[in-house]
KEKE-3310 file (N, C-alpha, C; in steps of 0.2 Angstrom, whole numbers, plus 5000, padded with zeros to 4 digits):
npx = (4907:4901:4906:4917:4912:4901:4901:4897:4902:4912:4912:4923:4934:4941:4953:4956:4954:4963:4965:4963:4975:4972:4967:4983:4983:4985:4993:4992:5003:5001:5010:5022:5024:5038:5046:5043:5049:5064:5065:5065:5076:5084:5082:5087:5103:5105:5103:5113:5125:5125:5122:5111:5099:5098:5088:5093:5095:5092:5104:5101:5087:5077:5081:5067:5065:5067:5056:5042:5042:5029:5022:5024:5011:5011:5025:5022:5030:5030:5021:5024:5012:5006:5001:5008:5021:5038:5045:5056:5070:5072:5080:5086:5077:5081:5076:5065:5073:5076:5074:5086:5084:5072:5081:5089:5079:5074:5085:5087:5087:5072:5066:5059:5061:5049:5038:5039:5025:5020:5023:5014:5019:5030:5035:5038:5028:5016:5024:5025:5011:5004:5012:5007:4994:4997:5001:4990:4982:4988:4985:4984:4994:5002:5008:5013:5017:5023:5024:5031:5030:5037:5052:5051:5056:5055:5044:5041:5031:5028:5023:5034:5038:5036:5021:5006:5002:4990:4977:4982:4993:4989:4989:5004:5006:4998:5005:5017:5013:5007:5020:5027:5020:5025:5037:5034:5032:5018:5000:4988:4977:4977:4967:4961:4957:4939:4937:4948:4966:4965:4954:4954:4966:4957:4945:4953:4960:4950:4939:4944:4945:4947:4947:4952:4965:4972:4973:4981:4993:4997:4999:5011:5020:5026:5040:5043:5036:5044:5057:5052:5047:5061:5067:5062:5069:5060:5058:5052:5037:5024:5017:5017:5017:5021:5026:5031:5024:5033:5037:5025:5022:5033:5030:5019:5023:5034:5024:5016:5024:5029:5039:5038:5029:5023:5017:5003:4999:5000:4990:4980:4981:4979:4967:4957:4960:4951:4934:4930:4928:4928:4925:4929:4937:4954:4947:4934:4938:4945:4947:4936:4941:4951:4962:4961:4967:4969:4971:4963:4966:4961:4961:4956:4966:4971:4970:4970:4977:4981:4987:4987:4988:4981:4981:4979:4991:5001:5008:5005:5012:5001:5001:4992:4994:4988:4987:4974:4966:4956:4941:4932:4938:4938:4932:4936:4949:4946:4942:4954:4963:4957:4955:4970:4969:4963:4972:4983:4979:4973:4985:4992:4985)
npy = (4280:4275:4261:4263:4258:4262:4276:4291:4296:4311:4319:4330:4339:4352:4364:4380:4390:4401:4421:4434:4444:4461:4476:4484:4501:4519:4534:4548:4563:4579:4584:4595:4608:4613:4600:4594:4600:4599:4584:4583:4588:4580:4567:4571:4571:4560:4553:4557:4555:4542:4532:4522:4514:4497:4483:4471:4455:4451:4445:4439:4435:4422:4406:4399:4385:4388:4395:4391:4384:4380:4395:4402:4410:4427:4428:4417:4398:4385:4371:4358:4352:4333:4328:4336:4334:4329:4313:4307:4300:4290:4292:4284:4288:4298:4318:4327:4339:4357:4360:4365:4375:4380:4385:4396:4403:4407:4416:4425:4441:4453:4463:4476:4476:4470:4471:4455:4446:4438:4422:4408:4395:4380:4382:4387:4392:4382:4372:4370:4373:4362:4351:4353:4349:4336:4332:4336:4324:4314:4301:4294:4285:4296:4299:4311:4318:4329:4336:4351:4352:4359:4362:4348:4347:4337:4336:4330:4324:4319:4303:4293:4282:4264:4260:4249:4250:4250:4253:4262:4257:4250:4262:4259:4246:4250:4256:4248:4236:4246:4249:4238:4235:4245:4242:4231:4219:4216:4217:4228:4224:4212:4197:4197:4189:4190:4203:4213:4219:4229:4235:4228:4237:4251:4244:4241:4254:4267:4261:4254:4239:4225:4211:4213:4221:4209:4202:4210:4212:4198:4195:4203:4199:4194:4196:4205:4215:4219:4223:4232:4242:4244:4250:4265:4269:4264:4252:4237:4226:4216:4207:4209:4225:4238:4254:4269:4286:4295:4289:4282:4296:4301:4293:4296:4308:4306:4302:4313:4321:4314:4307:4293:4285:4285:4297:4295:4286:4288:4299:4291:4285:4296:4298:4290:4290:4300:4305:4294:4280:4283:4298:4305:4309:4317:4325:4329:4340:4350:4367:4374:4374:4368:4354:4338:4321:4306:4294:4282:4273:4260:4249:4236:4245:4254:4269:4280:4292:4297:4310:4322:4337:4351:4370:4384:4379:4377:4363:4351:4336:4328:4319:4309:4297:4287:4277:4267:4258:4249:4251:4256:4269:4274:4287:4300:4300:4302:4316:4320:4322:4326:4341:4343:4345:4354:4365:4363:4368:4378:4387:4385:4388)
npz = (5676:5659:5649:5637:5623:5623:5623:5615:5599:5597:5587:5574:5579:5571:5567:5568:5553:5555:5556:5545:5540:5537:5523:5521:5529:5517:5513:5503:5498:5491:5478:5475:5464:5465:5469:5462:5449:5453:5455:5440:5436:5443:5434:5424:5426:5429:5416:5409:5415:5412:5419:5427:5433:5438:5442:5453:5460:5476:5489:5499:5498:5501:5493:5478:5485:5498:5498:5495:5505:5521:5528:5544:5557:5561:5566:5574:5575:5564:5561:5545:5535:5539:5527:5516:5520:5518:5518:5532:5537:5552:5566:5579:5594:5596:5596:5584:5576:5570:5550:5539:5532:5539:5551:5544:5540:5552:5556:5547:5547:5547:5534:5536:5551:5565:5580:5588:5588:5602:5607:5611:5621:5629:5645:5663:5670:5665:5666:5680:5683:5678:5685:5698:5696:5694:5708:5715:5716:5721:5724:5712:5700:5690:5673:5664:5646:5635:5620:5609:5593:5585:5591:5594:5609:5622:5635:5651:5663:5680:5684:5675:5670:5664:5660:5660:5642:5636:5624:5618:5611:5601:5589:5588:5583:5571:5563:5563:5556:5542:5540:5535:5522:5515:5512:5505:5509:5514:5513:5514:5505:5508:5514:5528:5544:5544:5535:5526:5529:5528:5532:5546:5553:5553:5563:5574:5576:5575:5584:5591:5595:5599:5594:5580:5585:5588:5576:5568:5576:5576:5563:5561:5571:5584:5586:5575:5579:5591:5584:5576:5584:5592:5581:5581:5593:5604:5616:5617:5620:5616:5621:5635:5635:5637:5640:5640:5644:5638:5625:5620:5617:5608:5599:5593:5588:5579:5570:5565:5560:5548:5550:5552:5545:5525:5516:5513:5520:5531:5532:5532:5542:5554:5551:5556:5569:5571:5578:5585:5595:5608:5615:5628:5633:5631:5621:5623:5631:5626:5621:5605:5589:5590:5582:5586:5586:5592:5602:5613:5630:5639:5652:5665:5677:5672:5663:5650:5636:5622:5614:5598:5597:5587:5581:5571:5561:5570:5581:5593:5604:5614:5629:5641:5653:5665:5683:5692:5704:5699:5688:5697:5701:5688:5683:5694:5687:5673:5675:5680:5669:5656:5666:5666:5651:5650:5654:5650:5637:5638:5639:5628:5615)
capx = (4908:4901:4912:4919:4909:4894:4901:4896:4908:4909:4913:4928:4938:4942:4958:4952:4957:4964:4961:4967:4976:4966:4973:4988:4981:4992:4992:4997:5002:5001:5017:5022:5028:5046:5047:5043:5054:5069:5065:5066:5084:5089:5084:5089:5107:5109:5104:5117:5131:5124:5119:5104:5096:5094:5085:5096:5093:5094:5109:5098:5084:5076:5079:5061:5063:5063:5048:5038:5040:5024:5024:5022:5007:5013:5029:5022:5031:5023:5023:5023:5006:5008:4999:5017:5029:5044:5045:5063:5074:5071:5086:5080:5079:5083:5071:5064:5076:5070:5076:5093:5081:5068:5085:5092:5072:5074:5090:5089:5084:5067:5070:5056:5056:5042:5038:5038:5019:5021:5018:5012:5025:5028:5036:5038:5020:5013:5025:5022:5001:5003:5016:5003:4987:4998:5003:4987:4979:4993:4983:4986:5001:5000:5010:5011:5021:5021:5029:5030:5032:5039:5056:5054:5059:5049:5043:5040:5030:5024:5028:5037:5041:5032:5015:5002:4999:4982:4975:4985:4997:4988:4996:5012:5006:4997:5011:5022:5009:5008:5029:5027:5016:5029:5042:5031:5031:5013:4996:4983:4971:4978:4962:4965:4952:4933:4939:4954:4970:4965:4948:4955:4968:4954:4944:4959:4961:4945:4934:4947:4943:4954:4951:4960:4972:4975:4975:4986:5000:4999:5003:5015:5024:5033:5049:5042:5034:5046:5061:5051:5047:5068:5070:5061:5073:5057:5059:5041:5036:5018:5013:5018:5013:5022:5026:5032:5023:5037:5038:5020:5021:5037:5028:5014:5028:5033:5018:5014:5030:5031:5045:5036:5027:5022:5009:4995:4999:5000:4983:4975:4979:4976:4959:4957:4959:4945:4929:4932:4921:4928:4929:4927:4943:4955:4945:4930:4939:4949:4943:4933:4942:4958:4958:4962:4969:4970:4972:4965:4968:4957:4959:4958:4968:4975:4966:4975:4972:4989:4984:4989:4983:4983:4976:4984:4998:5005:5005:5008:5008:5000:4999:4993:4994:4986:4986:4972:4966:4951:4935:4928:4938:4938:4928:4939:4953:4945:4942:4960:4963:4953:4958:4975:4969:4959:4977:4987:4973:4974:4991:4997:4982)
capy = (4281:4269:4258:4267:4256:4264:4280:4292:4301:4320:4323:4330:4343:4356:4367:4385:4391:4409:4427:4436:4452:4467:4478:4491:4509:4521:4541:4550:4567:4580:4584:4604:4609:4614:4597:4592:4603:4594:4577:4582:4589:4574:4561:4573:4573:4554:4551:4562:4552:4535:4532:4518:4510:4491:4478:4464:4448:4449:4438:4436:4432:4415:4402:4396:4379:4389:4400:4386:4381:4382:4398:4404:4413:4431:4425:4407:4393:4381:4362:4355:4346:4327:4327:4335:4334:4325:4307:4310:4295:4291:4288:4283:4290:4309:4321:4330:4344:4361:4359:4370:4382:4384:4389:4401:4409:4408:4419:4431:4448:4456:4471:4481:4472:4471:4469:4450:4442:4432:4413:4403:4391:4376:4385:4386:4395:4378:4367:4373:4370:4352:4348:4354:4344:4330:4333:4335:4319:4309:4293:4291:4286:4301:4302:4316:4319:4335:4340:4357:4350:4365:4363:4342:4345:4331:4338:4324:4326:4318:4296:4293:4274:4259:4260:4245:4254:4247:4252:4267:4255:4250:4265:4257:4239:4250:4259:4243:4234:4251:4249:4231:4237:4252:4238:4226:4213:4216:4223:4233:4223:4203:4193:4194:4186:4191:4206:4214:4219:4238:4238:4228:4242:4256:4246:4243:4262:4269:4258:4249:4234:4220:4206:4218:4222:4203:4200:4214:4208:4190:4198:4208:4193:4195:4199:4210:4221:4222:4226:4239:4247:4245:4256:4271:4269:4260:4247:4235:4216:4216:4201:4215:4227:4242:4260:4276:4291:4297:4282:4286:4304:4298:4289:4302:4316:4304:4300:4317:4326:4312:4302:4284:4283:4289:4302:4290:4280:4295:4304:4288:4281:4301:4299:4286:4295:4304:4304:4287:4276:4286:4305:4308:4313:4325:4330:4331:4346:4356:4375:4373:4377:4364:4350:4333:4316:4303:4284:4280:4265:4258:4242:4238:4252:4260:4275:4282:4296:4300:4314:4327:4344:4356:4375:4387:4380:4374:4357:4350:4330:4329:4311:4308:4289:4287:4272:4268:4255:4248:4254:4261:4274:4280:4294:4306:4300:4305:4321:4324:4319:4334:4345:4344:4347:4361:4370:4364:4369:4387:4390:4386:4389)
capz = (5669:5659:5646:5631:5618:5626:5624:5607:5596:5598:5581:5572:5581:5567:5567:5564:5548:5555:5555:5539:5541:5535:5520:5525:5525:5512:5512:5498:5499:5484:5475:5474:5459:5465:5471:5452:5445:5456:5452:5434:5434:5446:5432:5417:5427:5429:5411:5405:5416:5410:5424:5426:5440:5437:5448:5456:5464:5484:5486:5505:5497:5500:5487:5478:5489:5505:5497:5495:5513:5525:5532:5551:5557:5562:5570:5577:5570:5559:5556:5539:5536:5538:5520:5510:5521:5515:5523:5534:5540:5559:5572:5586:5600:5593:5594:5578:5571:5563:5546:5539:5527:5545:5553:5539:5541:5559:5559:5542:5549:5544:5530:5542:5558:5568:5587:5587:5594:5610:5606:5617:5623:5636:5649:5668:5669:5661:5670:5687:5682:5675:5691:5705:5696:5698:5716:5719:5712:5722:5726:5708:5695:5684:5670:5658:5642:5631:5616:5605:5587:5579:5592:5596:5613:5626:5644:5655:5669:5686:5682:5669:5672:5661:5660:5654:5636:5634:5617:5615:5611:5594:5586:5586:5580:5566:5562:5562:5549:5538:5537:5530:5518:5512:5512:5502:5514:5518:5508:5516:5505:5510:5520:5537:5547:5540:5530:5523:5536:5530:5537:5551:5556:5554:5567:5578:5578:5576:5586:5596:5592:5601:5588:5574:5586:5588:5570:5565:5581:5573:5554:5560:5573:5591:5583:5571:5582:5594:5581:5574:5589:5592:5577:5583:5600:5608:5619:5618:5619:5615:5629:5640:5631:5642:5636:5645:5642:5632:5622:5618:5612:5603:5592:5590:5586:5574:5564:5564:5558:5542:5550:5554:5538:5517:5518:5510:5525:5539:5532:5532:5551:5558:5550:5560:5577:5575:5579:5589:5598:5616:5613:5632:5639:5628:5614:5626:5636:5620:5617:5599:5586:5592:5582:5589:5583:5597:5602:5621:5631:5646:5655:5673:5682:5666:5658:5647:5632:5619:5606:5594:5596:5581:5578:5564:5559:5577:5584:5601:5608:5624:5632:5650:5656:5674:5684:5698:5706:5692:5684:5700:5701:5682:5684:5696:5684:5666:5675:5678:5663:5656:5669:5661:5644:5650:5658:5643:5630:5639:5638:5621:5612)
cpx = (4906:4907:4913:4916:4901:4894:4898:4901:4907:4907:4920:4930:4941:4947:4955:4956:4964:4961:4967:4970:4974:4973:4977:4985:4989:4989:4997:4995:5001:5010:5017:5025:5036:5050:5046:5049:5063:5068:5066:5074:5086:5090:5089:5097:5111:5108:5109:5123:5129:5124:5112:5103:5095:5094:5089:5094:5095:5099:5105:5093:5081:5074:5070:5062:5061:5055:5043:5036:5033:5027:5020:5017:5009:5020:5030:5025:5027:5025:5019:5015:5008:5005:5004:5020:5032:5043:5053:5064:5072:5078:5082:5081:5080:5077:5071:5069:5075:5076:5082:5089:5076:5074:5087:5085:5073:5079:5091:5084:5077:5069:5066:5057:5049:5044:5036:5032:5023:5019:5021:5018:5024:5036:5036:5033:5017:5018:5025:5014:5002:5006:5010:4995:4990:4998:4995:4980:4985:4991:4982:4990:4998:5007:5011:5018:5020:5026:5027:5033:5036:5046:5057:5055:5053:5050:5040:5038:5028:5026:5027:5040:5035:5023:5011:5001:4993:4982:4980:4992:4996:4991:5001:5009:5000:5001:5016:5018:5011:5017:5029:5025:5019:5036:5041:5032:5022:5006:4991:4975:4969:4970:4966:4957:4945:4934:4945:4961:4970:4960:4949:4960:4962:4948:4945:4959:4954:4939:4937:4946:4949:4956:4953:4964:4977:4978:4981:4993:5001:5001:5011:5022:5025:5038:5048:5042:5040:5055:5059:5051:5053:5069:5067:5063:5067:5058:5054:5043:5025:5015:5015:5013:5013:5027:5027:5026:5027:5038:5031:5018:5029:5036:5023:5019:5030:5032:5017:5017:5032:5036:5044:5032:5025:5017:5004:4994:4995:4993:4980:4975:4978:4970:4955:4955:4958:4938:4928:4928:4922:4931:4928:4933:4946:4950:4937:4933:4943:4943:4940:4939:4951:4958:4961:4962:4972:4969:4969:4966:4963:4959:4962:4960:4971:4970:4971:4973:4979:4985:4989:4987:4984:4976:4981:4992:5003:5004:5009:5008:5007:4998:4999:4990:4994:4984:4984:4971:4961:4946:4932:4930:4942:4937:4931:4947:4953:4946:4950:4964:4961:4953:4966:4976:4968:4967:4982:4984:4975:4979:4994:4992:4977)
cpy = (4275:4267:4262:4263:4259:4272:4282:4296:4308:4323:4325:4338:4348:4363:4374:4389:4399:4414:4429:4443:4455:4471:4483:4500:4514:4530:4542:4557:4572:4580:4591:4603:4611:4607:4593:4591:4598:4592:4578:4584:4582:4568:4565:4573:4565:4550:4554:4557:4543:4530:4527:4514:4502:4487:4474:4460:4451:4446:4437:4434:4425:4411:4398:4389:4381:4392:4396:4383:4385:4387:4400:4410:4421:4429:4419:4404:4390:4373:4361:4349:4338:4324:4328:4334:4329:4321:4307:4303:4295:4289:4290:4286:4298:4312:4327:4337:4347:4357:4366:4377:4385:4389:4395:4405:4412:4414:4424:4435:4451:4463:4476:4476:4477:4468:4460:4447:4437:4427:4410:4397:4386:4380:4385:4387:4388:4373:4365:4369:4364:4351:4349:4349:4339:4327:4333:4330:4314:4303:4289:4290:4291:4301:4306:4317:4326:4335:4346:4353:4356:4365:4353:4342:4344:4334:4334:4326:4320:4308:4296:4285:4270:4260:4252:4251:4255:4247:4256:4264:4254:4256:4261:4249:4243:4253:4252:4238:4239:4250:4243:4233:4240:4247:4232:4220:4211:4220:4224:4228:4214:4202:4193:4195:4188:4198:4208:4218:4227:4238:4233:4234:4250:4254:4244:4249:4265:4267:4255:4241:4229:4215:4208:4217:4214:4199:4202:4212:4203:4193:4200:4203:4198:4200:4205:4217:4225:4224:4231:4245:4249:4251:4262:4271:4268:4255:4242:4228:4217:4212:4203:4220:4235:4247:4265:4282:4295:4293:4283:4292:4301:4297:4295:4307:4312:4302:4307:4322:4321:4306:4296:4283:4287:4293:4300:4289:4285:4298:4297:4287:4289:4299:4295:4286:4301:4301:4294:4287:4281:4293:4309:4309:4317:4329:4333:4340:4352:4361:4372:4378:4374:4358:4342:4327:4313:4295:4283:4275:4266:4251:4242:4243:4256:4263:4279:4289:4298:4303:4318:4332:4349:4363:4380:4385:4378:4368:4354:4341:4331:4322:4312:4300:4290:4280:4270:4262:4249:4253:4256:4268:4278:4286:4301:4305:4304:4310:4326:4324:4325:4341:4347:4347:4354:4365:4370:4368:4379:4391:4391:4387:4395)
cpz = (5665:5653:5640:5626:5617:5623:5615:5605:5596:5594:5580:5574:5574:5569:5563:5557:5547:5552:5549:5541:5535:5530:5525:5522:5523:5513:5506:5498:5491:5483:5470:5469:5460:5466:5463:5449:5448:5453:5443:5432:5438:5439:5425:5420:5427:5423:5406:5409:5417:5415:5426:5432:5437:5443:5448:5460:5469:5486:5493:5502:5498:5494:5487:5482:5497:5504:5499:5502:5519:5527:5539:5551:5563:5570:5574:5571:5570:5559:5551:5540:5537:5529:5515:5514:5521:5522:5522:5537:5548:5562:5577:5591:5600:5594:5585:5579:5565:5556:5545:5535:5533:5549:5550:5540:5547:5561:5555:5546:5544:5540:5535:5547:5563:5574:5587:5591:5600:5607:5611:5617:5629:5641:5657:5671:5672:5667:5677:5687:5682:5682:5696:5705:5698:5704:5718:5719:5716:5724:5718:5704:5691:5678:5663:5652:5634:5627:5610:5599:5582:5585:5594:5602:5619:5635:5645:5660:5674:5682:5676:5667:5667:5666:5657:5650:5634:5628:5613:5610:5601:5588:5582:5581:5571:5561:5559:5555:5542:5534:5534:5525:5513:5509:5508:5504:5518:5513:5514:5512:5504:5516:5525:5542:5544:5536:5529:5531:5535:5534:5544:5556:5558:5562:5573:5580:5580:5580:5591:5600:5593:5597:5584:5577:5586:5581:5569:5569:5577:5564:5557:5565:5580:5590:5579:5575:5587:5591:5579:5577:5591:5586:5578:5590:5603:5611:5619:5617:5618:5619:5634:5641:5637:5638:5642:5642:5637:5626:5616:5612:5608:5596:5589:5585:5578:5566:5561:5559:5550:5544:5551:5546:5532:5521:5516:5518:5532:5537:5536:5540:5557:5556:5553:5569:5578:5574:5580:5593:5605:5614:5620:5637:5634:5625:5619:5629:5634:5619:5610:5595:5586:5589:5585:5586:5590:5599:5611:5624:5639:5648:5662:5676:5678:5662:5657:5640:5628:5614:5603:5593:5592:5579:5573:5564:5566:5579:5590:5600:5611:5628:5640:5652:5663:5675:5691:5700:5701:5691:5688:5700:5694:5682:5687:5692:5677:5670:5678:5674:5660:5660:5667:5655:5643:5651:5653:5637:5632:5639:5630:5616:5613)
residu = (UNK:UNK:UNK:UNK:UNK:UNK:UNK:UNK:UNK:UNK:UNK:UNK:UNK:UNK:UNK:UNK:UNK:UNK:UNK:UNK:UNK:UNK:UNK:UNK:UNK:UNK:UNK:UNK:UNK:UNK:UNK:UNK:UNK:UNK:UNK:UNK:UNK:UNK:UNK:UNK:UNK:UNK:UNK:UNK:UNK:UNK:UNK:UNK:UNK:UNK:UNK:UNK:UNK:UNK:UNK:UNK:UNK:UNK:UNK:UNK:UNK:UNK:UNK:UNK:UNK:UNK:UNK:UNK:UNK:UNK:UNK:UNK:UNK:UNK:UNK:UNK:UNK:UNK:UNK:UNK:UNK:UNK:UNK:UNK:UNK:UNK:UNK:UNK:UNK:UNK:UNK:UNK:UNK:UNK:UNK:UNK:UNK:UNK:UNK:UNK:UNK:UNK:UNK:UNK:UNK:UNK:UNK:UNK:UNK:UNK:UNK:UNK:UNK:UNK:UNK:UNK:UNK:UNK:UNK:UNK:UNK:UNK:UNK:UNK:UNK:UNK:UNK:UNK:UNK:UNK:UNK:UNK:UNK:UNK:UNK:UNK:UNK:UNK:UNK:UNK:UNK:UNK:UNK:UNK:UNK:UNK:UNK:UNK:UNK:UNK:UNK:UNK:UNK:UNK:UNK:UNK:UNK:UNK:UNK:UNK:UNK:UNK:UNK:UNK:UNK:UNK:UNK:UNK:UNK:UNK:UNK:UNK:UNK:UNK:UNK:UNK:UNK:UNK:UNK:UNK:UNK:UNK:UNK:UNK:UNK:UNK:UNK:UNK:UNK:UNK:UNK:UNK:UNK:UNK:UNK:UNK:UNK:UNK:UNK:UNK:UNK:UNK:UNK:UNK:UNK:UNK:UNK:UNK:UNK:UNK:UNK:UNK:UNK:UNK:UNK:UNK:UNK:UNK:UNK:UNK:UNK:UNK:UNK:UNK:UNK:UNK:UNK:UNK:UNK:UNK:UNK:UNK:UNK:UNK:UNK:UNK:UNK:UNK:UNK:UNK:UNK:UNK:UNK:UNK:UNK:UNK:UNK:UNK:UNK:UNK:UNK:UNK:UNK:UNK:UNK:UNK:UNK:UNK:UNK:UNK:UNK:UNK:UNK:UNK:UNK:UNK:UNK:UNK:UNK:UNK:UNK:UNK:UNK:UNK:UNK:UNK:UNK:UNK:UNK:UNK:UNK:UNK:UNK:UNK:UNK:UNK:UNK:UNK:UNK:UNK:UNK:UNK:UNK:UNK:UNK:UNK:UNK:UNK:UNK:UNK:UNK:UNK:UNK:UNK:UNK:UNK:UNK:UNK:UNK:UNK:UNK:UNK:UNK:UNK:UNK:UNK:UNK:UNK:UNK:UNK:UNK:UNK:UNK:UNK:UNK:UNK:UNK:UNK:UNK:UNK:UNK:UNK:UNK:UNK:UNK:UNK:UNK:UNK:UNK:UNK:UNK:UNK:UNK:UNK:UNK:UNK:UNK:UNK:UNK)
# end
């Protein structure tokens, strides 16, 4: 395989817009004359005992703040775009929690109910699949980390132990910059080595681009980076520079849900992770119409790939950190690597 600066970008994965449902067909029947006649004694009876129908508020109704809430595509839950959704406190180490207005939706009864769609979920089906590609790749470290973002909750697969991070790791050091910035300890548009420390995080991210990364480390210090990463219950030393799979999608879940930074900030560094210098592991092996926001890491025996996959209205993390021997044997790696995307891709999407 040759080196990821070699490679070319695939382009930009696109989340398909969904199917609209069709209008509701109506019959109307005639209306007999005796059936008339009724109805005209019934009202001439209730306006003689003062009698009046008036409309009331629902007291179940959902207040206009829940209204206003992103709604779920015919029973799938939704994640709030990272564009409005309110920037939430982080405790570390917690997985994300629906909100009290999702729950109160979650639990008031339908006035018709309906037969509820099946949605795709991560399940024993799915974790079965992922476990046996592991198992059957065992001459190399695999590990996988999956999350549903509409419940937060982290399925760890196959090793789960420190990984070298390689690139994927820049994420978090742009991340850890962006929060100086919000804290005003830091600008986006300060000199930092031949341009500004924004267009060095974009070609950190984007291009992966090590002197950025090296710049943006030294902005951001030792301490800095590895206190930051402490407050999202990570554990990190950058001259290490070692990360679990879950540690990884952690951070993605994170970014994506609002909880690590503004939404200026969050639009800007997903735009970032796309259309990237190496589009040849996930986004390579996602169905069309998936779209994809991702960070990869390569060096020596570590190939790596941590993304965020999103189609109407649903979003997943999916990280898979693999650890071989070196760069000869890339190649039967990316492709498990993509073999995984392809068995996650077909289950929840």
């Amino acid at each position: 395989m040759a080196q990821p600066a070699r490679h070319y970008g695939s382009g930009l994965h696109r989340a398909d817009s969904g199917s609209r449902p069709g209008p509701l067909a109506s019959r109307v029947g005639r209306i007999r004359p005796q059936h008339l006649a009724a109805a005209v004694v019934a009202v001439a009876l209730v306006a003689a005992g003062g009698v009046y129908a008036v409309s009331q508020p629902d007291p179940q109704a959902d207040p206009p703040a829940a209204a206003a809430e992103p709604s779920a595509t015919a029973g799938q839950p939704s994640v709030a775009s990272p564009l409005t959704a309110p920037r939430m406190s982080v405790a570390p180490a917690a997985s994300a929690a629906p909100t009290a207005s999702a729950k109160a939706a979650a639990t008031k009864p339908a006035a018709n109910p309906l037969p509820a769609a099946a949605v795709p979920a991560v399940g024993p089906k799915l974790d079965s699949q992922i476990r046996a590609i592991i198992a059957a790749n065992g001459s190399y470290a695999v590990g996988v980390s999956l999350i549903d973002l509409s419940d937060g909750v982290v399925h760890g697969y196959g090793d789960q132990s420190n990984f070298v991070a390689a690139s994927t790791a820049k994420i978090l050091a742009a991340s850890a910059y962006y929060h100086l910035v919000e804290t005003g300890r830091a600008s986006l548009n300060s000199r930092l080595g031949a341009s500004t420390a924004g267009a060095q995080i974009r070609q950190m991210v984007q291009q992966s681009n090590n002197n950025s990364w090296a710049l943006i480390q030294r902005a951001v210090g030792r301490r800095g980076m590895t206190d930051y990463a402490a407050s999202l219950g990570i554990g990190y030393d950058f001259t290490v520079n070692l990360l679990t799979p879950a540690e990884m999608a952690r951070t993605l879940q994170l970014l994506y849900t609002g909880r690590l930074l503004n939404a200026q900030h969050t639009a800007e560094l997903l735009s970032y992770m796309q259309n990237t210098n190496y589009e040849t592991l996930i986004p390579s092996a996602v169905p069309p119409g998936v779209g994809v926001y991702h960070k990869y890491g390569l060096l020596f025996g570590n190939l790596h790939d941590a993304s965020i996959l999103v189609k109407d209205g649903r979003a997943f993390v999916f990280v898979v950190y693999t650890r071989g021997k070196n760069y000869a044997d890339m190649d039967p790696r990316a492709r498990i690597i993509q073999q995984l995307t392809r068995t996650v891709s077909a289950t929840l999407f």
